[in-house]
C-alpha positions as CSV (number, residue, x, y, z in Angstrom):
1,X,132.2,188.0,115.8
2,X,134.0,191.1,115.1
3,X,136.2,192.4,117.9
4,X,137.0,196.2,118.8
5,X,138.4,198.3,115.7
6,X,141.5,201.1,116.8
7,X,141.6,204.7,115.5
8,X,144.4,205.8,117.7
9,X,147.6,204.4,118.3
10,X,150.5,205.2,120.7
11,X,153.9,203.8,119.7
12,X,156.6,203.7,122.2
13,X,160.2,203.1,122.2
14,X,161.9,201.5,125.6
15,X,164.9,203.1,126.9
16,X,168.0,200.6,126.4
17,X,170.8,201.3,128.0
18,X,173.0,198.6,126.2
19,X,172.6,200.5,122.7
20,X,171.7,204.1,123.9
21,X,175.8,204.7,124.4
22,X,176.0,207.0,121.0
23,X,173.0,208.8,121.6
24,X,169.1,208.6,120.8
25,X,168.6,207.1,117.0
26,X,165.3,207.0,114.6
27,X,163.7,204.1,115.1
28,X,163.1,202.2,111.4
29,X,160.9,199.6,112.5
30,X,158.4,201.9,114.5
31,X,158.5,204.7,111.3
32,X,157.6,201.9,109.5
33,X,154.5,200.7,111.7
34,X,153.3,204.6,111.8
35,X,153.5,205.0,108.3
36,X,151.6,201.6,107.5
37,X,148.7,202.6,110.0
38,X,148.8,206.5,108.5
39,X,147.8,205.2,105.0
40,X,145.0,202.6,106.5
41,X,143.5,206.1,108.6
42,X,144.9,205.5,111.5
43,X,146.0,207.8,113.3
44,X,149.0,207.3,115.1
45,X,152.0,209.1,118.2
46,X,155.1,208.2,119.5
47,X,157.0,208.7,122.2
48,X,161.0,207.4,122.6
49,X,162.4,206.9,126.2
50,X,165.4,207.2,124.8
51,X,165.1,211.0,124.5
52,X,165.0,211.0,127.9
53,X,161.1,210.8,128.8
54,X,160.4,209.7,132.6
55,X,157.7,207.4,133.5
56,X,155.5,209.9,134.7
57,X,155.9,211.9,131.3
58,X,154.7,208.8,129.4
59,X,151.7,208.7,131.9
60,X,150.9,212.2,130.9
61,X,151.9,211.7,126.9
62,X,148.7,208.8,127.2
63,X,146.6,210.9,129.4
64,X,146.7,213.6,126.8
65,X,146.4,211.5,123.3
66,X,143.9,209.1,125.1
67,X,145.4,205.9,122.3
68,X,142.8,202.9,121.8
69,X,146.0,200.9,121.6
70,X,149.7,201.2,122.9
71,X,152.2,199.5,121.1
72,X,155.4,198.4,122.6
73,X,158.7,197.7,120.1
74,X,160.8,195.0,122.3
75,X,164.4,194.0,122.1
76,X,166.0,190.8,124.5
77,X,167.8,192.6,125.5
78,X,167.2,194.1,129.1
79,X,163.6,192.5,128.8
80,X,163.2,192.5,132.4
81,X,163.0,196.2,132.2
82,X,160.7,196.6,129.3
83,X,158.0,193.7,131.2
84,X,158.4,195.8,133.9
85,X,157.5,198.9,132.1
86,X,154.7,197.5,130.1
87,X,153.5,196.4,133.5
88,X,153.3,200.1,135.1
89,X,151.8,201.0,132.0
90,X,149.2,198.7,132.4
91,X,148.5,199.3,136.0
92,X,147.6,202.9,134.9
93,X,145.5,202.1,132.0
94,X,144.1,198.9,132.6
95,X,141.2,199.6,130.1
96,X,144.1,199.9,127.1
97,X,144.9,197.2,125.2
98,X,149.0,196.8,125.0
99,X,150.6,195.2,122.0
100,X,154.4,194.2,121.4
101,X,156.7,193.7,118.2
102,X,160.2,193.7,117.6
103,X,162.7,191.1,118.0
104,X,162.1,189.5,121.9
105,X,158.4,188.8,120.5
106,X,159.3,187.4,117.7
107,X,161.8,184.9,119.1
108,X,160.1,183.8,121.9
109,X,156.1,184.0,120.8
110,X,153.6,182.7,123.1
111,X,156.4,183.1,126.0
112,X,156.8,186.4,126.1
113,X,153.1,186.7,126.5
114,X,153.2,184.2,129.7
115,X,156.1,185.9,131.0
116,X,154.3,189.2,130.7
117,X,151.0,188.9,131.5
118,X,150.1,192.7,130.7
119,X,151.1,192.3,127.2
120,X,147.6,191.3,125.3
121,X,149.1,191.2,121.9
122,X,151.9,190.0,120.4
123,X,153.0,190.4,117.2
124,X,155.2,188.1,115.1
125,X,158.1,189.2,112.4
126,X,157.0,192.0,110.3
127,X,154.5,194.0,111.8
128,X,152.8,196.2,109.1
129,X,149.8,194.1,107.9
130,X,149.4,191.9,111.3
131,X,148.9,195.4,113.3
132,X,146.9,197.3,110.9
133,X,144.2,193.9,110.8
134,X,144.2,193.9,114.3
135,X,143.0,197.7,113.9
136,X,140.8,197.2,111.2
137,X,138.9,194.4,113.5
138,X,139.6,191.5,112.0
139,X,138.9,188.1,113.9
140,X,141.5,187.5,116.2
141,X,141.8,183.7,115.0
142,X,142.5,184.7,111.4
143,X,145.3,187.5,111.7
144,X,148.3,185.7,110.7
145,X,151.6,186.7,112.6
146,X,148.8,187.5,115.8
147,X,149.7,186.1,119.6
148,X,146.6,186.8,121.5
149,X,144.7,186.0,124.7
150,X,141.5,184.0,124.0
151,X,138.1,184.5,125.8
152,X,139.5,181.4,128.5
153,X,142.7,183.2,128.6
154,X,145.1,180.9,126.7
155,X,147.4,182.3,124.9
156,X,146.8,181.6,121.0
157,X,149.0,182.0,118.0
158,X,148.1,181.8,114.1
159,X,150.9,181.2,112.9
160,X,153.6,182.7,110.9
161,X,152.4,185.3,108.0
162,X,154.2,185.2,104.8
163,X,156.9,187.1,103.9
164,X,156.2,190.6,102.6
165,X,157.2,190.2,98.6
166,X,157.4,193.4,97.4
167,X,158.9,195.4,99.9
168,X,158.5,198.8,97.4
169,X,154.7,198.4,98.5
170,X,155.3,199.5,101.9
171,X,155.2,203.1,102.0
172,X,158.5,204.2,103.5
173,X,158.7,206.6,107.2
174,X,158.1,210.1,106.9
175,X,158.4,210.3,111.0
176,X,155.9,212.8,110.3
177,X,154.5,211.8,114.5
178,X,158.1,211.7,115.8
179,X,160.3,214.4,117.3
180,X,163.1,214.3,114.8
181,X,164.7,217.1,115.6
182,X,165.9,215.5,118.8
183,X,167.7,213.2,116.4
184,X,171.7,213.5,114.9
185,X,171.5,214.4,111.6
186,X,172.7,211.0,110.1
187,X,169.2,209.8,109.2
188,X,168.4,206.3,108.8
189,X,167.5,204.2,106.0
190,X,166.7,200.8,105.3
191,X,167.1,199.1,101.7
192,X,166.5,195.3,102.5
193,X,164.9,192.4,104.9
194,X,165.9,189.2,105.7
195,X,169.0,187.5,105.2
196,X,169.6,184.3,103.5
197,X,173.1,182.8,105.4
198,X,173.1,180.6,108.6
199,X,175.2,182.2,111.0
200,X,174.9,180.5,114.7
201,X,175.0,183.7,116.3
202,X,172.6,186.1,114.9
203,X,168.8,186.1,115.2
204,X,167.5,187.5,111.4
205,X,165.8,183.7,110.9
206,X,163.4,184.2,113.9
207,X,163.3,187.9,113.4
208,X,163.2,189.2,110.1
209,X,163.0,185.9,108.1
210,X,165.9,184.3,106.0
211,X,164.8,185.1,102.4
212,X,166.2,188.3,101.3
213,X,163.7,191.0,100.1
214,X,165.0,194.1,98.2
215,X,163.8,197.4,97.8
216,X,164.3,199.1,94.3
217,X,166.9,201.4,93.2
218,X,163.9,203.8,92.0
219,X,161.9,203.0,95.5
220,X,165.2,203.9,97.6
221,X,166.1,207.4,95.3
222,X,162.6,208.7,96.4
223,X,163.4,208.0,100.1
224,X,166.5,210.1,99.6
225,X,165.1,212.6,97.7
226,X,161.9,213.2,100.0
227,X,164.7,213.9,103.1
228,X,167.0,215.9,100.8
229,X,164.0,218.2,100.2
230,X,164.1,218.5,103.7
231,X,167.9,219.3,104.7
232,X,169.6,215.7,104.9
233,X,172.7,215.1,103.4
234,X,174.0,212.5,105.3
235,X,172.6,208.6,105.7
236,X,173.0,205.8,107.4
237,X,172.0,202.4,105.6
238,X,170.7,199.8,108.4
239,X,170.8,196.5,105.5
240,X,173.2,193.8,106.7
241,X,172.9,193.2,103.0
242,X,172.9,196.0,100.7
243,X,176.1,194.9,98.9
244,X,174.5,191.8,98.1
245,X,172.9,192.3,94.4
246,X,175.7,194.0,93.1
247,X,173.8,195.0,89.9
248,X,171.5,197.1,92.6
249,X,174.3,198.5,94.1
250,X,175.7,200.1,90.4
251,X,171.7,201.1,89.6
252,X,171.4,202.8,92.7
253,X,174.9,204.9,92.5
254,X,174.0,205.9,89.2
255,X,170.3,207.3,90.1
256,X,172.0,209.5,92.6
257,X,174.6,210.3,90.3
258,X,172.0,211.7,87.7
259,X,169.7,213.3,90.5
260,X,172.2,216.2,90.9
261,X,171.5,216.2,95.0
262,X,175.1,217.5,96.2
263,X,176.9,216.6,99.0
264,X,175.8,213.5,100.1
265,X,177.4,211.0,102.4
266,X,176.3,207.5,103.4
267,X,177.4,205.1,106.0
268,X,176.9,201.2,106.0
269,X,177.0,200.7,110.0
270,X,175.6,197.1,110.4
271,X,178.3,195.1,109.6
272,X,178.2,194.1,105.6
273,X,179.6,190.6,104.4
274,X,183.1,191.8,102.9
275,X,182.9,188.8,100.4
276,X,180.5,191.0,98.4
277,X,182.4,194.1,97.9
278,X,184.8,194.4,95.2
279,X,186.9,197.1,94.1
280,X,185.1,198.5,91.3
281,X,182.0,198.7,93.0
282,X,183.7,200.0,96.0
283,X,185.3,202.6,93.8
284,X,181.4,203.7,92.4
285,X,180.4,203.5,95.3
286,X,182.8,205.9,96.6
287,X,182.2,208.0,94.1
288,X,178.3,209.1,95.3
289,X,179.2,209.5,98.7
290,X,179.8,206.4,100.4
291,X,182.3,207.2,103.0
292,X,182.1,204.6,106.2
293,X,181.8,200.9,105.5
294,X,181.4,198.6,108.5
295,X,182.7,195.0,107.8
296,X,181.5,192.2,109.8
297,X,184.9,190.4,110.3
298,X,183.4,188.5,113.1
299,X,187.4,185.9,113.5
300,X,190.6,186.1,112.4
301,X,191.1,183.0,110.1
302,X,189.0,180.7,108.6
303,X,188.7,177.8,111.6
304,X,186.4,180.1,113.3
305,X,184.7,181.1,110.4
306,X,183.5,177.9,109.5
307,X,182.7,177.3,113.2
308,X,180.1,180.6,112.9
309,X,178.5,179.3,109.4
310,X,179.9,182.4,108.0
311,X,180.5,181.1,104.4
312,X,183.2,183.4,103.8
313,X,186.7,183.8,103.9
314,X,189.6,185.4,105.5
315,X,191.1,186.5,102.2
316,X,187.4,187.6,101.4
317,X,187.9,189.9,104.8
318,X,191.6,191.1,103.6
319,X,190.9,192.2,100.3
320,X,188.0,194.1,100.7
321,X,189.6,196.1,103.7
322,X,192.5,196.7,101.8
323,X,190.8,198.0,98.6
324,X,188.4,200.2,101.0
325,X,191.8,201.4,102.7
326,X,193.3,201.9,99.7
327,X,189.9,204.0,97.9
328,X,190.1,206.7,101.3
329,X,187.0,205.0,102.7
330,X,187.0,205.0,106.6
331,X,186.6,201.6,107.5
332,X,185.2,199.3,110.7
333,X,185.8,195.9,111.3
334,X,183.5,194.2,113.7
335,X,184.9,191.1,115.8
336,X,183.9,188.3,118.1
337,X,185.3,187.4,121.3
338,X,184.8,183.8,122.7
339,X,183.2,181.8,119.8
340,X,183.0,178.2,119.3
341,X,186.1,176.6,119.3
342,X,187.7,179.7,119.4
343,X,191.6,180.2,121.7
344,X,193.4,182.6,122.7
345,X,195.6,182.0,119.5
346,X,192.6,182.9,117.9
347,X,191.9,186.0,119.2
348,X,195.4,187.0,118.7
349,X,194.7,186.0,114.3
350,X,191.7,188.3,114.6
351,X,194.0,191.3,116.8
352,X,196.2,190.8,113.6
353,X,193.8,191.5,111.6
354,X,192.1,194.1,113.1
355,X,195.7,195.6,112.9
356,X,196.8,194.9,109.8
357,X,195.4,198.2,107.9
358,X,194.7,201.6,108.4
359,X,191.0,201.1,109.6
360,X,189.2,203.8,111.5
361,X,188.0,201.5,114.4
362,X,187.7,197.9,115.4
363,X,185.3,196.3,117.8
364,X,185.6,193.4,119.3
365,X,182.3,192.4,121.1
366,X,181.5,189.7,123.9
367,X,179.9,187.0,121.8
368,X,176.2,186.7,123.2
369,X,174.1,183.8,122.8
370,X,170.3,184.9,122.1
371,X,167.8,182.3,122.7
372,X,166.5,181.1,119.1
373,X,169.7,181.1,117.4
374,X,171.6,177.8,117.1
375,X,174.7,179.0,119.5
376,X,172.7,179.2,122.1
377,X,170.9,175.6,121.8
378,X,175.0,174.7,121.6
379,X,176.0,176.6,124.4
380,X,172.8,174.5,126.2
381,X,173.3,171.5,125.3
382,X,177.0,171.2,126.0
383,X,176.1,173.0,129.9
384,X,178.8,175.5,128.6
385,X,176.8,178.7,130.4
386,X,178.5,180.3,133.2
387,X,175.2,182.8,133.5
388,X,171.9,182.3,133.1
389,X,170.1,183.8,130.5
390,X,167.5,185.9,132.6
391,X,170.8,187.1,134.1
392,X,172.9,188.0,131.3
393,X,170.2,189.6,128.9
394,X,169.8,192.0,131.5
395,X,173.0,193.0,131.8
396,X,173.4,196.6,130.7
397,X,176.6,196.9,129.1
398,X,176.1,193.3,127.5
399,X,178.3,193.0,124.7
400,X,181.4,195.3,125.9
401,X,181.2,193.8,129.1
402,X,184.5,191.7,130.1
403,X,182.5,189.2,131.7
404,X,181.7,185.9,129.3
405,X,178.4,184.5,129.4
406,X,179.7,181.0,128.6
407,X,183.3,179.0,128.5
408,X,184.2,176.1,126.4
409,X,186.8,173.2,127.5
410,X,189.3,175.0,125.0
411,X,189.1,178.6,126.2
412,X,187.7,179.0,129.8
413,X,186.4,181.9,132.1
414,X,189.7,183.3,133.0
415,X,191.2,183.3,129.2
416,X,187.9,185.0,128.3
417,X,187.9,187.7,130.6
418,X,191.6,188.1,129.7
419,X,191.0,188.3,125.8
420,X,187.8,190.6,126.1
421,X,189.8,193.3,128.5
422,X,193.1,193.1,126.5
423,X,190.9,193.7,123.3
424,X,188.6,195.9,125.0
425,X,190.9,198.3,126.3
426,X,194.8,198.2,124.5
427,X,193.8,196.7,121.2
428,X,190.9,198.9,120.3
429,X,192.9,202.2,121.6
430,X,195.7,201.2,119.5
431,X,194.0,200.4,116.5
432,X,192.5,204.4,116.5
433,X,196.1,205.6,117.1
434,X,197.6,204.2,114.7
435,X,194.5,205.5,112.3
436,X,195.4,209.0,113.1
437,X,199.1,209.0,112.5
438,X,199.0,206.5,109.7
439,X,196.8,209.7,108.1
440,X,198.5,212.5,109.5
441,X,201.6,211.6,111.0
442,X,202.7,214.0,114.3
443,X,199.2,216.2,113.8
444,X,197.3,212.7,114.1
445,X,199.6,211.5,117.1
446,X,199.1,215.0,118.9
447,X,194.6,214.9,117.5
448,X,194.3,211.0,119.4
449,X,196.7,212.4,122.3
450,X,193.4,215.2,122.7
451,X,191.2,212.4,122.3
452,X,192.5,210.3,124.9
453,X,192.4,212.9,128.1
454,X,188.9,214.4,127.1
455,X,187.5,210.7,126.2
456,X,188.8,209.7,129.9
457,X,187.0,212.0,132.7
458,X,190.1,211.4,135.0
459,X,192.6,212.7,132.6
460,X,190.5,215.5,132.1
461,X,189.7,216.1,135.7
462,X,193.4,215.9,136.5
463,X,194.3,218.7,133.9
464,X,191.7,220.4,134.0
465,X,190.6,220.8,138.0
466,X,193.3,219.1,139.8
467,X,195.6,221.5,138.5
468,X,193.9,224.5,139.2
469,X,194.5,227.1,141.8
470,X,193.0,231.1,142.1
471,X,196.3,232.1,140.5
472,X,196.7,230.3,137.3
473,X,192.6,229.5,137.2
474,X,192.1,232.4,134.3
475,X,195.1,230.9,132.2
476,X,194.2,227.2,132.4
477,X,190.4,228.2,131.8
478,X,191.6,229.9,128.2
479,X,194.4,226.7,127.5
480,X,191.6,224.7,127.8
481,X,189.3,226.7,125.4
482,X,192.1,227.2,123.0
483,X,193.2,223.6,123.0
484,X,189.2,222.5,122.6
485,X,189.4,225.0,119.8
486,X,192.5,223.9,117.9
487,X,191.3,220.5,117.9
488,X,188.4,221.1,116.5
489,X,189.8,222.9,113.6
490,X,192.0,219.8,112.8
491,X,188.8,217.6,113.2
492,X,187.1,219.5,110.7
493,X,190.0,220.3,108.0
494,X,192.4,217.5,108.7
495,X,190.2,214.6,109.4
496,X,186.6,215.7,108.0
497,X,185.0,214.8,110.6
């Protein structure tokens, strides 16, 4: 028997304070789901907590659009807070069917659905074609990639759907049902799925899926082309992979090369594999626009690498961070703090490293074991965890938090802690210092010495208010507006930023 088709769906973003420190950004996934459901005559809304919406706002957002569905995009992280949500939700609209997605639902499945019981749908890895069957009113028992409540209540699933092939098929976000003005204007683009290496830490396999999918060079030009049309000049690729079909890489330089669009600038934030980055196509790259390149470093020699299943090496790591250096390309090396194996000698190899060239910014990042991934069944079986999961996922500031999650016999709680604040605080400060005067000598020394007091709101309280009395407030008030103003003269011409 046929179940209950939707016409109207209401997407919604969770607030997460762990990854809403830089601001309120587009969500790919969800564009993605809108778009898919817009071409099947659905009609489709959003609304992102993370622009600051209150509970009672979302009430009034459903109230008005009356959905025949609400759709929930999930992350592990602070879970607790997004059940809890979903929960209120549903004890306002008990008559609407909720549905999840996103990476918590995918890694834990039929669990989510148990722990939540006002979740009625869950959906599995990519969303696109599960979600718009579920619309069209397709039998519950044969959507593939469908979690679902039978008529006894048991929670069923149909197991996994397989993988989208051609990516280029799925028509790409317009965010024509999302506020994007509310947005920066680096807009987001993604150029791949799934990734094909092993490493213990992340979650793609559960997530996303290990084989590696590709959009085309053609496919990705139109993307660009419909947001140029629109005013954006500036992108930031999502792919942890974009590098990795270096033949695409050329194709796609070229097309945007030929396409006469001026002034373009991209950024590769995620974190690419530096082992597939050579000069040359570093130097093309360069050439169209891209000017920030994110390496995912992860350790500082090649004992920890191995430990992570990184497949990659530390002269891999070098090379490609020197050449990037080297071509005027502001580069980001992302560590780990606390891996497998991993001493405080260790973290000292990766400091090194992080040090060693003129990078823009390196982060070092309390390594987190997500349930699914093979370091957390390690951390498990050895007893190694020092919080419990339900704890630590929950934690707000999880990954630049100084607290460790787990210890090992060769680097325990107190060295942790040690390592993540020293890195956390000296190393990473240092590291943008010496960024600035490496560039600009004296101007770059006096541009971080600005940084520092109005990046620290007790340095700037202490100039700025401590210091004040009726007498001199006038003079301070313009010091303090010339001073803002001067910096950001040598932030535009000196630094392009």
């Amino acid at each position: 028997m046929s179940i209950k088709t939707y016409k109207k769906v209401l997407l919604i973003q969770p607030f997460y304070p762990a990854s809403n420190k830089k601001g309120p950004t587009l969500q790919v996934g969800l564009g993605y789901i809108s778009e898919y459901l817009n071409k099947d005559g659905v009609d489709t809304a959003t609304v992102d907590m993370q622009l600051g919406y209150s509970f009672d706002e979302l009430i009034e957002k459903i109230n008005i659009y009356r959905p025949d569905l609400i759709g929930f995009t999930m992350m592990s992280v602070n879970y607790i807070r997004t059940y809890t949500l979903i929960t209120d939700v549903k004890k306002m609209k008990t008559s609407i069917p909720i549905v999840v997605g996103g990476p918590h639902v995918s890694t834990l499945r039929e669990t989510a659905l148990a722990e939540c019981p006002s979740i009625d749908f869950g959906v599995v890895m990519e969303g696109e074609i599960t979600i718009a069957e579920l619309c069209k009113g397709y039998e519950l028992d044969e959507i593939k990639g469908l979690i679902y409540r039978n008529q006894d209540g048991a929670i069923k699933y149909n197991g996994n759907r397989k993988y989208i092939e051609n990516i280029n098929e799925i028509p790409f976000p317009t965010f024509n049902n999302f506020e994007i003005e509310k947005y920066g204007e680096m807009h987001p683009l993604q150029t791949s799925r799934g990734c094909p290496y092993e490493c213990i830490y992340c979650t793609v396999s559960t997530v996303i899926g290990k084989k590696l999918r590709v959009r085309s060079p053609e496919n990705i030009l139109r993307e660009i082309e419909y947001w140029y049309q629109r005013g954006k000049r500036a992108f930031s690729i999502r792919d942890d992979n974009f590098t990795f079909f270096e033949d695409r890489v050329y194709e796609i330089c070229d097309l945007i090369e030929m396409s006469n669009m001026t002034g373009l600038e991209f950024s590769l934030l995620n974190g690419i594999r530096a082992d597939k980055c050579t000069r040359d196509l570093l130097k093309r790259m360069k050439s169209v626009g891209f000017n920030y390149i994110s390496f995912g470093a992860e350790a500082g020699n090649d004992k920890i690498l191995g430990h992570l299943k990184k497949h990659e090496k530390i002269e891999d790591i070098e090379l490609a961070t020197k050449n990037a250096c080297e071509l005027d390309i502001k580069v980001v090396l992302f560590f780990l703090v606390g891996s497998p194996y991993e001493t405080w000698k260790d973290v000292m190899d990766s400091v090194r490293l992080a040090m060693k060239y003129p990078v823009i910014g390196s982060y070092f990042y309390n390594i987190i074991p997500f349930p699914g991934t093979e370091l957390f069944n390690w951390v498990e079986s050895n007893n190694y965890f020092l919080e419990k999961p339900e704890d630590y996922l929950n934690w707000n500031a999880l990954y630049f938090t100084n607290k460790p999650v787990f210890q090992t016999p060769e680097f325990p709680a107190k060295d942790r802690t040690k390592a993540l604040k020293y890195t956390h605080n000296a190393v990473m400060r240092r590291i943008e210092r010496n960024y600035y005067v490496y560039h600009n000598g004296y101007l770059g020394r006096l541009y971080f010495i600005y940084l520092t007091i109005i990046k620290n709101k007790y340095l700037e309280k202490f100039f700025f208010k401590k210091l004040r009395c009726n007498r001199f407030d006038p003079l301070l008030l313009f010091a303090k507006e010339k001073t803002v103003f001067l910096m950001k003269q040598i932030n535009k011409k000196v630094f392009n930023r």
